[in-house]
ZAMARGU-4260 file (C-alpha; in steps of 0.2 Angstrom, whole numbers, plus 5000, padded with zeros to 4 digits):
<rodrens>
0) 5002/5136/5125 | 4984/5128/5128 | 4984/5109/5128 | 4966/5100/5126 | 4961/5085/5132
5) 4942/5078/5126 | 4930/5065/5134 | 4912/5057/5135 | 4913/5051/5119 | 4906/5034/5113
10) 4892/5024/5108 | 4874/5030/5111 | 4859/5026/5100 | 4850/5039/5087 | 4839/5047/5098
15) 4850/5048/5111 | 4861/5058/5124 | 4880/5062/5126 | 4889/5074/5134 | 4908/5080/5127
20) 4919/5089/5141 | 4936/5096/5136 | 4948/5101/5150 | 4961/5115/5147 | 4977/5117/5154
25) 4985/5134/5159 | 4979/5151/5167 | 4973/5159/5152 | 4957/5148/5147 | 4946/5162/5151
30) 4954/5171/5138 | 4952/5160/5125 | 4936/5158/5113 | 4930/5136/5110 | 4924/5127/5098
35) 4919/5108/5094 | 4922/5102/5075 | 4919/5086/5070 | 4927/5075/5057 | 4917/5061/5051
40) 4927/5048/5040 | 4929/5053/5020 | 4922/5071/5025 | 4930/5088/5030 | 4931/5095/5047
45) 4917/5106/5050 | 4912/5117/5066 | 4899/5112/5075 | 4898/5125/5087 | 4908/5140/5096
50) 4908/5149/5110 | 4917/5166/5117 | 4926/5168/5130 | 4913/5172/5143 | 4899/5163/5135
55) 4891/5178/5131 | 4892/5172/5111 | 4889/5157/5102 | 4889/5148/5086 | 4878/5132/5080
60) 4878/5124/5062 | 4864/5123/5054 | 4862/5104/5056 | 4864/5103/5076 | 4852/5118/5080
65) 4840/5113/5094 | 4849/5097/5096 | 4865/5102/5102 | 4871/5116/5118 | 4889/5122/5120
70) 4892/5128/5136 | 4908/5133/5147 | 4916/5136/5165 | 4928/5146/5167 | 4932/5139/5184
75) 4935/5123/5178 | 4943/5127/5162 | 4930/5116/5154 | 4920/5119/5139 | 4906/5106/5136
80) 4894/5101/5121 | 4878/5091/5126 | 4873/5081/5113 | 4854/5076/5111 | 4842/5070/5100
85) 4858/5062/5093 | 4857/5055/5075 | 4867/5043/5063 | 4874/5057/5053 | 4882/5067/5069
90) 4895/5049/5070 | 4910/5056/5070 | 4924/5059/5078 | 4924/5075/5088 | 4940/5089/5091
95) 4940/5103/5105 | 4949/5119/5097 | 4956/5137/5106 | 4962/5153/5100 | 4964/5168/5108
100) 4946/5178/5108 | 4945/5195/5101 | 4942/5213/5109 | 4926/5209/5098 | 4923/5193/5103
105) 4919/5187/5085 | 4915/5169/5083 | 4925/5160/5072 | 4918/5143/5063 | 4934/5142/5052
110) 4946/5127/5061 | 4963/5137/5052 | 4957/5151/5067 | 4959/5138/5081 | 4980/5135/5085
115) 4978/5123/5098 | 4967/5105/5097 | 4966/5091/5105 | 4967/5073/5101 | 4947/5071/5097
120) 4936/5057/5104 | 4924/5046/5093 | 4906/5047/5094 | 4897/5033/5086 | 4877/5035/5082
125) 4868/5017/5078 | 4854/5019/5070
</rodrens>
């Protein structure tokens, strides 16, 4: 069982910078690929980006490439998302996910992959 717990959301102005952190409980983080969706009200959840267990792999939607950098340490059992150039479309609020990472270490973008979630945090772009 992996339990999730995000921060640094809030309220920042388009253009602007934020910085998500998602701490991990347990011993098995490491083995465990991570990914940020978002849910923006009236929409589906969608991935926004993903990374596997060492880092070595990542995934960006199309609409946050160049803007946005998922990053992790294993130490910490922390995975991270800075968000800049930030825009009124990317208000949302914002969900860690986890699942266990393949042999293959394939990145998954598909949220019925990811078992474990936390609690989201909102993030809120004024234009």
């Amino acid at each position: 069982q992996v339990q999730l717990v995000e921060s640094g959301g809030g309220s920042v102005q388009a253009g602007g910078s934020l910085r998500l952190s998602c701490a991990a409980s347990g011993r098995t983080f490491s083995s465990h690929a991570m990914a940020w969706f978002r849910q923006a009200p009236g929409k589906e959840r969608e991935a926004v980006a993903a990374i596997n267990w060492n880092g070595g792999r990542t995934y960006y939607a199309d609409s946050v490439k160049g803007r946005f950098t998922i990053s992790r340490d294993n130490a910490k059992n922390t995975v991270y998302l800075q968000m800049n150039s930030l825009k009124a479309e990317d208000t949302a609020v914002y969900f860690c996910a986890a699942r266990w990472d393949t042999l293959a270490g394939v990145i998954s973008y598909y949220s019925n992959d990811y078992p474990y979630w936390g609690q989201g945090t909102q993030v809120t772009v004024s234009s």
